[in-house]
C-alpha positions as CSV (number, residue, x, y, z in Angstrom):
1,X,96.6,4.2,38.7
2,X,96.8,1.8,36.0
3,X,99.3,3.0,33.4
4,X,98.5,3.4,29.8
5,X,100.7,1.0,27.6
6,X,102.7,2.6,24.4
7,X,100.8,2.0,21.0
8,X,102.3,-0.7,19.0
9,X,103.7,-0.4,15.4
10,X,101.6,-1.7,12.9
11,X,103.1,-5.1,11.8
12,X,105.2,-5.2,8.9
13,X,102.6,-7.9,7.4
14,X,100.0,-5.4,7.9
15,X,101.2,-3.2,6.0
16,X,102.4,-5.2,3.1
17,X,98.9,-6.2,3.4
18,X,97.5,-2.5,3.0
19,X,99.5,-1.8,0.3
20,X,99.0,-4.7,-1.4
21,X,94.8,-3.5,-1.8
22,X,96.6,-0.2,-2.6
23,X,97.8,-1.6,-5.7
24,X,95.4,-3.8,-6.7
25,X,92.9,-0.7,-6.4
26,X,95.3,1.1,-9.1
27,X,95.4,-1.7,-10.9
28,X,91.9,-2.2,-11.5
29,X,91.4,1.9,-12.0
30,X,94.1,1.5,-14.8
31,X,92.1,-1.5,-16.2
32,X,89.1,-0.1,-16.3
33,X,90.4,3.3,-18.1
34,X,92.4,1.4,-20.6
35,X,89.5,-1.1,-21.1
36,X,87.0,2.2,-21.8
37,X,89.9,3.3,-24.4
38,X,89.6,0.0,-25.9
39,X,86.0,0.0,-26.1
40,X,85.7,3.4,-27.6
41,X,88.9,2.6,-30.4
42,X,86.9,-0.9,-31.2
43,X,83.5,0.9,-31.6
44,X,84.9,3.7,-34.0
45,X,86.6,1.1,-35.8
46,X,84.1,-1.5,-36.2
47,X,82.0,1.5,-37.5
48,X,83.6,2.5,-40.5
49,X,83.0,0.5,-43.7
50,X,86.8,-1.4,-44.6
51,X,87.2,-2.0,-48.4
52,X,89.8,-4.9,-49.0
53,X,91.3,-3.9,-52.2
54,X,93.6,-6.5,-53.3
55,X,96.7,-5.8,-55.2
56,X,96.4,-7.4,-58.2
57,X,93.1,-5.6,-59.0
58,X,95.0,-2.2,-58.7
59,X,96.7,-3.5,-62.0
60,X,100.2,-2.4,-62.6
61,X,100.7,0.3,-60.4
62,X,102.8,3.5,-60.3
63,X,106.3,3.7,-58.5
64,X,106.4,5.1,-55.4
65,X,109.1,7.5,-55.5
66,X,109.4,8.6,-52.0
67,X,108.4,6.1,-48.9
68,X,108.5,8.7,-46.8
69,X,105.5,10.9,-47.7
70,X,101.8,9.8,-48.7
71,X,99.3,10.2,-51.0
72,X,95.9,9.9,-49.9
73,X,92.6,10.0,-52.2
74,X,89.7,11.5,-50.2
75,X,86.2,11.6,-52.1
76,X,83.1,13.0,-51.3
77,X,80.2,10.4,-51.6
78,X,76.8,12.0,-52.4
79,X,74.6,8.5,-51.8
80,X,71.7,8.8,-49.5
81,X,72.1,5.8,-48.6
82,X,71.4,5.3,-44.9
83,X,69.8,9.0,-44.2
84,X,66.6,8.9,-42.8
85,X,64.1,10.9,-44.6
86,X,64.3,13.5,-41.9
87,X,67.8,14.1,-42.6
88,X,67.5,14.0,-46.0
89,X,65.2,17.3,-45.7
90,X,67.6,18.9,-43.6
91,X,70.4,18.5,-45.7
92,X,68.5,19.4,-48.7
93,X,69.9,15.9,-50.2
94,X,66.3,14.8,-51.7
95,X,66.1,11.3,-51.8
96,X,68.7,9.4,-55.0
97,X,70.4,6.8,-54.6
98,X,72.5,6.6,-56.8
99,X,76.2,6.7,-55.2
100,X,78.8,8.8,-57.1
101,X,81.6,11.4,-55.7
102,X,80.9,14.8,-56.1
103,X,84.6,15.3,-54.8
104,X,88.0,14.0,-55.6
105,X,90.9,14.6,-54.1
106,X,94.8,13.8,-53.8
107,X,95.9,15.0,-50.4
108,X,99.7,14.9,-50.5
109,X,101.6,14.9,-47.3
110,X,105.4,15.4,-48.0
111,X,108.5,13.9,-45.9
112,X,108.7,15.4,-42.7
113,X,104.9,16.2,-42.5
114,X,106.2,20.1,-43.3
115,X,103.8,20.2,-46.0
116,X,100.8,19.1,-47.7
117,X,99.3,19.5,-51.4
118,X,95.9,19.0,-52.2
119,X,94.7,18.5,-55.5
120,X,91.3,18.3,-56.5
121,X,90.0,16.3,-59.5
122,X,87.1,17.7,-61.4
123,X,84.1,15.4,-60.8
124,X,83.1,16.3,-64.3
125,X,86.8,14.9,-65.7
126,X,86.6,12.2,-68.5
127,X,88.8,9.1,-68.3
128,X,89.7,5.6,-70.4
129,X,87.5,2.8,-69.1
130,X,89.9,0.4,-67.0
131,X,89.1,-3.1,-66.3
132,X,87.3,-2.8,-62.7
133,X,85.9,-6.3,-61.0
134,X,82.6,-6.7,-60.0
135,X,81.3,-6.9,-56.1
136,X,78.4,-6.3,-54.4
137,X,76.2,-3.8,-55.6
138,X,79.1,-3.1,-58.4
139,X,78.6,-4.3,-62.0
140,X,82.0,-3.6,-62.6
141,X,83.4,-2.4,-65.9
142,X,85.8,-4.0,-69.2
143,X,89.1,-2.5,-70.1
144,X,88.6,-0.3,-73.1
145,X,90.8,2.3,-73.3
146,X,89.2,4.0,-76.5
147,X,86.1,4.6,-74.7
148,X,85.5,7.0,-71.8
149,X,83.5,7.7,-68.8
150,X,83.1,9.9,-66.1
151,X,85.6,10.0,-63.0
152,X,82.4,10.8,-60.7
153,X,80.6,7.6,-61.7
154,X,83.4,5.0,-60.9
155,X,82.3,4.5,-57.2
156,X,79.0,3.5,-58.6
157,X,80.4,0.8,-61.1
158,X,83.2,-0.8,-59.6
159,X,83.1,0.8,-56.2
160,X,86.3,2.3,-54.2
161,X,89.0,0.0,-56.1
162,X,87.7,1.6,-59.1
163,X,88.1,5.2,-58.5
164,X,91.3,4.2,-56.7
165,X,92.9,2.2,-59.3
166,X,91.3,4.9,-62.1
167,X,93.2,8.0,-60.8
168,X,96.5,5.7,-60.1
169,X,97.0,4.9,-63.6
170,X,95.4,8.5,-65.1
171,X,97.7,10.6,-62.8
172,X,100.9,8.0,-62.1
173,X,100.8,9.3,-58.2
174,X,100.9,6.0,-55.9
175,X,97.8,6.1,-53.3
176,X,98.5,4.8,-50.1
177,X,95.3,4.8,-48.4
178,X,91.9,6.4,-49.2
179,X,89.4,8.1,-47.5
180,X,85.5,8.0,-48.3
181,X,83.2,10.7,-46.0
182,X,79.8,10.5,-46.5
183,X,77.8,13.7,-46.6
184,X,76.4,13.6,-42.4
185,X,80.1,12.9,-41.8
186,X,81.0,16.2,-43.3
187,X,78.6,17.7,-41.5
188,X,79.4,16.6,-38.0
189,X,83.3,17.2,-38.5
190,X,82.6,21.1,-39.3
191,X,80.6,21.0,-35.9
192,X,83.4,19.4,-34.5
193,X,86.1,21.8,-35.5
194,X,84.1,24.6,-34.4
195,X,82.3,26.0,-37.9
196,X,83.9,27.3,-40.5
197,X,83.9,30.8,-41.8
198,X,82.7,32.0,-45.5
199,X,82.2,34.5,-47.1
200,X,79.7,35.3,-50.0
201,X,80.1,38.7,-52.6
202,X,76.3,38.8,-52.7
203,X,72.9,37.4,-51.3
204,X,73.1,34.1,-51.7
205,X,69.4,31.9,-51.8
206,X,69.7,28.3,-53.5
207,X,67.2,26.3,-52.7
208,X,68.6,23.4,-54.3
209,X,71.5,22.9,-51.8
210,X,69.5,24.9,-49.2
211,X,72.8,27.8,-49.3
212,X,70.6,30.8,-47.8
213,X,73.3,33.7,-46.9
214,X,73.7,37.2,-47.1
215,X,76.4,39.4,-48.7
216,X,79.9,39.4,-46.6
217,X,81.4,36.8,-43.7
218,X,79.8,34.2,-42.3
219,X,80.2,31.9,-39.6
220,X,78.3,28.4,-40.3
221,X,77.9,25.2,-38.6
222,X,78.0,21.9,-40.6
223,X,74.8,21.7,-41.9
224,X,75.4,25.3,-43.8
225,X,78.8,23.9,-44.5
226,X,77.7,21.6,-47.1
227,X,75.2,23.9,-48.5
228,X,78.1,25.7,-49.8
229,X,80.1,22.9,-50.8
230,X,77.0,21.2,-53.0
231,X,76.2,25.1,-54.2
232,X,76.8,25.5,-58.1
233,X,73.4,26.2,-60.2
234,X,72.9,29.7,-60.2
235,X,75.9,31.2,-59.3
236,X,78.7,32.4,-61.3
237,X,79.2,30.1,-64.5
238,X,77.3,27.5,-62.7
239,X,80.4,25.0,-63.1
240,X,81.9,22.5,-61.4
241,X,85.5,24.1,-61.9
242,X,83.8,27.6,-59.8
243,X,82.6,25.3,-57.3
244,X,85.4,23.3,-56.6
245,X,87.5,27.3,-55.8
246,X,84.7,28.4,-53.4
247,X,85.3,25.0,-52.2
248,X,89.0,25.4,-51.8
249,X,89.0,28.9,-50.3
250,X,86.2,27.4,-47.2
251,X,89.0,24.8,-46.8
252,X,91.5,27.3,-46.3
253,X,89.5,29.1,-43.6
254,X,89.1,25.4,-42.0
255,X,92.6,24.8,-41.8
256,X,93.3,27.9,-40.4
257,X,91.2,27.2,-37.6
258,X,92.3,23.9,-36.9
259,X,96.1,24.9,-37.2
260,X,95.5,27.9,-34.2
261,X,92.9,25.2,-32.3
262,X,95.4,23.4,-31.6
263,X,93.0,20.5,-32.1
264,X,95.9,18.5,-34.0
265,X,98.0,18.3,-30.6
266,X,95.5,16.8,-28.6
267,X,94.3,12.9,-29.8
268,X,91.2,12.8,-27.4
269,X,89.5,15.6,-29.5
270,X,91.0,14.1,-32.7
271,X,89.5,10.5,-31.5
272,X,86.2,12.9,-30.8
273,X,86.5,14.2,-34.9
274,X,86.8,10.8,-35.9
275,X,84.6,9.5,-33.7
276,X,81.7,11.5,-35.1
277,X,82.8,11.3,-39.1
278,X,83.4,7.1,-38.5
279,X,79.6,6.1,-39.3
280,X,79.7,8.2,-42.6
281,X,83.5,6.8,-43.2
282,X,84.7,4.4,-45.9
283,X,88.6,3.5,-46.0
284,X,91.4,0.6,-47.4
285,X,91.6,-2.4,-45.4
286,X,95.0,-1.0,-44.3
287,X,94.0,2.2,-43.1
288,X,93.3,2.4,-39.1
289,X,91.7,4.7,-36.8
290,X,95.2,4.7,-35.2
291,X,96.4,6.1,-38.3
292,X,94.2,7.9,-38.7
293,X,94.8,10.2,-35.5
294,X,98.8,10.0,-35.5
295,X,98.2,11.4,-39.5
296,X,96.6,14.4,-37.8
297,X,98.7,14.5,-34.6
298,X,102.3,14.6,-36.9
299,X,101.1,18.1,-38.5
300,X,100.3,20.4,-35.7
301,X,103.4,21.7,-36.7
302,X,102.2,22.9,-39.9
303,X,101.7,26.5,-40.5
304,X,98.7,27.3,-43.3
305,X,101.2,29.1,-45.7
306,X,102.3,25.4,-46.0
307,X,98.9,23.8,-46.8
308,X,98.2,24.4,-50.8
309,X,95.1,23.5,-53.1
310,X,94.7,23.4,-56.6
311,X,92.7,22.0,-59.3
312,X,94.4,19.3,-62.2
313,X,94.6,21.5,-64.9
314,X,91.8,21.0,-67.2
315,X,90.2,21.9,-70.4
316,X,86.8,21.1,-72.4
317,X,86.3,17.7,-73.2
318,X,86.1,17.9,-77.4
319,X,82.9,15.7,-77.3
320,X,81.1,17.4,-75.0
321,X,81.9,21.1,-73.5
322,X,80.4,20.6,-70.5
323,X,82.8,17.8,-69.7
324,X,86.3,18.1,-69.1
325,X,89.7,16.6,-69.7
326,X,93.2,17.0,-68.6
327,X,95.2,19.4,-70.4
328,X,98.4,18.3,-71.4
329,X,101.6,18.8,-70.8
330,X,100.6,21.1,-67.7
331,X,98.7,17.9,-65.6
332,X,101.2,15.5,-66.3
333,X,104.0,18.1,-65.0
334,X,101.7,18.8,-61.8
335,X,101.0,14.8,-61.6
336,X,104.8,14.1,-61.9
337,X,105.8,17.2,-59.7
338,X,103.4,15.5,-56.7
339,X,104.8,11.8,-57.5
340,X,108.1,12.9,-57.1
341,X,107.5,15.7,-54.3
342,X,109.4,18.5,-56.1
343,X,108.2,21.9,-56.9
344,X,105.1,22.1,-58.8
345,X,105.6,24.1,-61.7
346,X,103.5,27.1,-62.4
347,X,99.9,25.7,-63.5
348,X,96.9,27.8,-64.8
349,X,93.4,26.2,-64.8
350,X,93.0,28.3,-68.1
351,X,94.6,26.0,-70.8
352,X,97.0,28.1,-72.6
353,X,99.5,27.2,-75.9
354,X,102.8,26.2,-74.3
355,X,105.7,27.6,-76.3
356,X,108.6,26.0,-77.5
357,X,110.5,28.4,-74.9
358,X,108.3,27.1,-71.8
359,X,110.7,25.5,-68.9
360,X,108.9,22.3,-68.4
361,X,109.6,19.4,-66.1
362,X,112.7,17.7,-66.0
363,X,115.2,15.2,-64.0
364,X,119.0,14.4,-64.4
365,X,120.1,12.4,-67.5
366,X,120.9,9.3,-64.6
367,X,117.8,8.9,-63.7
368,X,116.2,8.1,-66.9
369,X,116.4,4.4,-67.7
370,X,115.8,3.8,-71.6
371,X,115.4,0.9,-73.4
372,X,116.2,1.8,-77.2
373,X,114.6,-0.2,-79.5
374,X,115.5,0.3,-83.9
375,X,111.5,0.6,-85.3
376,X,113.1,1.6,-89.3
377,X,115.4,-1.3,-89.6
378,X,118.2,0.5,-90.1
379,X,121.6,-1.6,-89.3
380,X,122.9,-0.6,-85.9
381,X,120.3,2.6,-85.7
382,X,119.9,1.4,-81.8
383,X,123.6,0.6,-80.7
384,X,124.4,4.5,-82.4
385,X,121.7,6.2,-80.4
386,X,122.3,3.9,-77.4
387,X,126.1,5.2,-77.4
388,X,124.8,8.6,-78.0
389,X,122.8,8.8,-74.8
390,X,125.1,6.4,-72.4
391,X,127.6,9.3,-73.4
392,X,125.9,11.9,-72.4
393,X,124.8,10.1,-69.5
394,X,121.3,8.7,-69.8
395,X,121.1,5.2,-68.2
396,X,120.2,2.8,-71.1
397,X,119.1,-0.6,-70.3
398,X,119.2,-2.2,-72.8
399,X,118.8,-2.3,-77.4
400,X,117.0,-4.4,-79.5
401,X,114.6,-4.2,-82.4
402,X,110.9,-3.0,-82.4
403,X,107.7,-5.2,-83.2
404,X,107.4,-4.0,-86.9
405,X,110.0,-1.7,-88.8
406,X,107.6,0.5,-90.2
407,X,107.9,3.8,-88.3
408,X,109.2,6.9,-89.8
409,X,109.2,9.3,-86.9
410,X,110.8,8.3,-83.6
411,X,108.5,7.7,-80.3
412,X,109.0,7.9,-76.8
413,X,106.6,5.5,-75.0
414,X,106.2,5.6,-70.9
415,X,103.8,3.9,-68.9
416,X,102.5,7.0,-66.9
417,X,102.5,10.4,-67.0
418,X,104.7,10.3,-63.3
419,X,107.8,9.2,-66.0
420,X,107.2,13.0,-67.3
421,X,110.2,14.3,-66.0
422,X,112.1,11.3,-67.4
423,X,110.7,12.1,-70.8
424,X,110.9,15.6,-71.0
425,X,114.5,14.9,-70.1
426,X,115.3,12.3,-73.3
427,X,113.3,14.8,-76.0
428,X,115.7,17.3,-75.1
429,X,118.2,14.6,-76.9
430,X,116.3,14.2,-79.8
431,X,114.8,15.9,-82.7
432,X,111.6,15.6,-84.0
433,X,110.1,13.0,-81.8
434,X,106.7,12.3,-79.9
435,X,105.5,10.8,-76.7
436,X,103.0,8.0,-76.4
437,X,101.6,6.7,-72.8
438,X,101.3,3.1,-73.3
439,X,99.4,2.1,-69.7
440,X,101.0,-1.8,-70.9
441,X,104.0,-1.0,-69.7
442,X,105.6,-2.1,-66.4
443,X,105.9,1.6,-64.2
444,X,109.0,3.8,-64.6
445,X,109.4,2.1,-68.0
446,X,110.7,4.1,-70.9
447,X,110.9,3.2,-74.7
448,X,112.5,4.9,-77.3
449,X,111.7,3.5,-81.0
450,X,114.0,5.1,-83.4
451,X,112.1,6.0,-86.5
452,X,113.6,6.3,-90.1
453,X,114.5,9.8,-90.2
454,X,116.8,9.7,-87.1
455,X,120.0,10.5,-88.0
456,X,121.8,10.9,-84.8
457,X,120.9,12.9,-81.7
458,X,120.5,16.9,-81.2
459,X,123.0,19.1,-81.0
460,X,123.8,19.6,-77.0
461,X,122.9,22.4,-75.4
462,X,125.2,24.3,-73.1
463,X,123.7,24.3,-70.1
464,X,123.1,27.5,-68.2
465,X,124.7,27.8,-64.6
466,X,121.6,29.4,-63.3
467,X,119.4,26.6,-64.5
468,X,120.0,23.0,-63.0
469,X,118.3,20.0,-64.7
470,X,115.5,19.7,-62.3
471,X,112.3,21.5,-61.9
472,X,112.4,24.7,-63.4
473,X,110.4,27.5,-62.6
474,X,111.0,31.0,-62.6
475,X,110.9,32.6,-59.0
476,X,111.8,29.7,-57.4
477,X,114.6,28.1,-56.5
478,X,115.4,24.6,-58.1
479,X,115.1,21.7,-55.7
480,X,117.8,19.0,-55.4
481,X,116.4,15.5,-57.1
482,X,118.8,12.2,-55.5
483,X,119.9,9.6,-58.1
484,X,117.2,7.4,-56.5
485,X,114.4,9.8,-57.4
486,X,113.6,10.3,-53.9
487,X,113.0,13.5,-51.9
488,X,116.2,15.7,-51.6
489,X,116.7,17.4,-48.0
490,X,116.2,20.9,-49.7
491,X,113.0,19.0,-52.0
492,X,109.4,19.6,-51.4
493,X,106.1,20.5,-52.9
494,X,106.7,24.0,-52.7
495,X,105.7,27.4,-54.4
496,X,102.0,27.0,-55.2
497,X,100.6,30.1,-53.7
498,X,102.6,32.0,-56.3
499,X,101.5,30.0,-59.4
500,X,98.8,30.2,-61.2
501,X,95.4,28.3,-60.1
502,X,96.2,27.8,-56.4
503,X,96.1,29.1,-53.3
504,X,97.3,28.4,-49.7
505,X,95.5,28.4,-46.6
506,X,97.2,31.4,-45.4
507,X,94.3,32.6,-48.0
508,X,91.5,35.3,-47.3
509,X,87.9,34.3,-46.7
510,X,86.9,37.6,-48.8
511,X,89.4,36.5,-52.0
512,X,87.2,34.4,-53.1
513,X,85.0,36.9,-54.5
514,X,86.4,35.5,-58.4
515,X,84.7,31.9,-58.1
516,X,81.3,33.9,-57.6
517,X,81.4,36.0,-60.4
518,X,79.8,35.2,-63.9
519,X,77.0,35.7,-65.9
520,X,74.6,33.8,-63.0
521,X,75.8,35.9,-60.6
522,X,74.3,39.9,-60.1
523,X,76.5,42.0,-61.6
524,X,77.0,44.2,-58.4
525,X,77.4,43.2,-54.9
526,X,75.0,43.9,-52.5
527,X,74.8,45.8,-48.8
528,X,74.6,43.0,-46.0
């Protein structure tokens, strides 16, 4: 009987040989995934409109206090541009072409991503004319700082640089990047986050933005979404201010929902969001879609009671009511407050008198750098007050004398309404003096002209030990500022859903009952 031989080993070459197409087969399956996340990064990127902004058309810009949070203006655009007439009669658009923002927003992420503020700029709002370049499509605009025009109609003029370089100088907050969504964009990211609820005090029927609801909660996809964003004729006072609240408290809902998604800790569905919104997306040159998603990935952390809205204090334009203005001191405190990322003091969208008593916005005596200048031509006026404040330990850079010698009252000039803090902090060491923004100056810049009737500084207070020279506002405790200006470890953007004419996300859908009511609105609410 012939006798079976043992089976030989495979040969060591043969088996290098085998594993060898082993790897090559990995290889090429690890190829092709990362070429398909290529594809898919290039094709969202190449599809959002990039505007190159160069520095030197941004003008002198604010100081960036803190490199460690951002500042991000997000704006609404309400061109039609690019809908097809079908979607235009879905979204109850119509058919203008005309490309202004019916929002405007500062989105303020603090250090740490613990926090974020987000301020809203009435569309309405009424700003000096800065010099903006003409482009394509822009006809651009010439500096004239005695004339006004409204902050909604910048896109139009001079285009994103404009609106950019417009709320830089009118609120002294540095903008990193910004963010254009057109209105389909909107649409599609509500569908992509799942809806959003609302809720409405009373039946609800406006055909103009196409809003059909009935009284109570709602849950609405994107389309009904911006319904209720556009909705303001016919309801309550029918203003902007109204709208911009019912807009606020919808946002709340959507954070909330994306916060207990957990849609932030997962960057395929964030890629998704941004996929879908890229089309109808305009940003900076700088800004990526990388960014983009590791923005959104670094707050899944958050929790909503750390997620606060509210609108830049405001009050009726003098030339024409239905316009508005900021109201000062409370915007520049709220502007300087988010520059610096320290508490925000207590705000109220209701201009009120301030009294001499109000605790306003202030920093340590070392980090105001003055330059004190002698405007009455007084011998040694400047080298007095200069020793005054160096003594009490102000950081003076420097005395000279004024361009004319003709003022009687003393003046504080700053370059931006971010220097508030500064200033508040030097007219506590003087009597009888004014501030003046002077947009000339070079940021962080402070001037004090000595007028004739100085005759030395104010009597110093003694300072209470329950009050440090910081942000002060009552029921909440006062944040540490560094020497540098920059964030403290205790610092943040805190406090808002206690003040006045804000709220967090933590908020309510049914609390927004308030930004229905007015004489538009029926008196009583209705049954569902």
């Amino acid at each position: 009987m012939r006798r079976r031989l043992p089976r030989r080993p495979p040969r060591e070459g043969k088996k290098r040989h085998v594993l060898r197409w082993v790897a090559v087969a990995v290889v090429v399956i690890l190829s092709a995934g990362t070429l398909t996340a290529y594809l898919k990064y290039r094709e969202i990127y190449d599809s959002i409109t990039r505007v190159q902004v160069p520095g030197a058309e941004l003008g002198q810009r604010p100081q960036q206090y803190s490199t460690t949070s951002m500042n991000i203006l997000v704006y609404g655009d309400d061109t039609r541009k690019g809908l097809t007439p079908h979607e235009q009669y879905i979204l109850h658009t119509g058919s203008d072409q005309t490309d202004n923002t019916d929002t405007i927003m500062i989105v303020h992420i603090s250090p740490g991503r613990h926090a974020i503020t987000v301020l809203s700029i009435p569309r309405d709002t009424m700003v000096p004319m800065y010099a903006c370049a003409a482009g394509p499509g822009y006809t651009g605009q010439q500096q004239d700082l005695t004339s006004y025009v409204q902050i909604n109609s910048l896109l139009e003029i001079g285009g994103p640089g404009c609106l950019w370089k417009t709320v830089e100088q009118e609120t002294g907050i540095f903008i990193n990047h910004f963010i254009g969504i057109g209105m389909l964009g909107f649409v599609n990211v509500v569908n992509d986050v799942g809806g959003v609820n609302v809720c409405v005090p009373y039946n609800v029927n406006d055909p103009v933005s196409g809003m059909n609801l009935t009284a109570g909660e709602h849950h609405i996809d994107g389309i009904q979404a911006l319904a209720f964003w556009r909705t303001r004729e016919d309801i309550g006072t029918g203003s902007d201010l109204q709208r911009i609240q019912r807009d606020q408290f919808m946002s709340a809902q959507v954070v909330k929902d994306v916060l207990g998604s957990g849609l932030l800790s997962n960057p395929i569905r964030l890629l998704s969001v941004v996929s879908d919104a890229a089309a109808q997306m305009t940003t900076d040159s700088g800004m990526t879609v990388g960014d983009l998603v590791e923005i959104g990935e670094s707050l899944h952390h958050l929790s909503s009671q750390n997620v606060q809205f509210l609108t830049a204090p405001n009050q009726p334009w003098p030339v024409d009511n239905d316009r508005v203005q900021f109201a000062q001191p409370q915007a520049g405190e709220v502007f300087s407050a988010i520059a610096h990322d320290v508490t925000v003091p207590k705000v109220s969208t209701t201009p009120t008198p301030v009294p001499t008593s109000a605790q306003v916005l202030t920093t340590s005596p070392a980090n105001v750098k003055v330059q004190v200048l002698n405007g009455s031509g007084a011998p040694g006026i400047a080298a007095q007050a200069a020793a005054g404040l160096t003594s009490r330990g102000f950081d003076v850079t420097g005395t000279g004398d004024a361009p004319t010698f003709s003022y009687t009252n003393s003046v504080i000039e700053y370059a931006s309404i971010a220097d508030m803090a500064e200033v508040n902090t030097l007219k506590q060491a003087l009597s009888n003096v004014t501030d003046l923004k002077d947009a000339s100056l070079a940021p962080g810049t402070i001037e004090l002209i000595l007028g004739s009737d100085f005759t030395g500084l104010a009597a110093q207070a003694s300072p209470s030990p329950s009050v440090s020279p910081t942000v002060q506002q009552s029921g909440s405790p006062n944040p540490t500022v560094s020497p540098t200006g920059s964030p403290g470890p205790t610092q943040g953007v805190t406090g808002l859903a206690t003040a006045n004419g804000g709220i967090t996300a933590a908020a309510a859908c049914a609390s927004d009952s308030p930004a229905f009511a007015g004489p538009e609105s029926p008196q009583t609410s209705q049954s569902p």
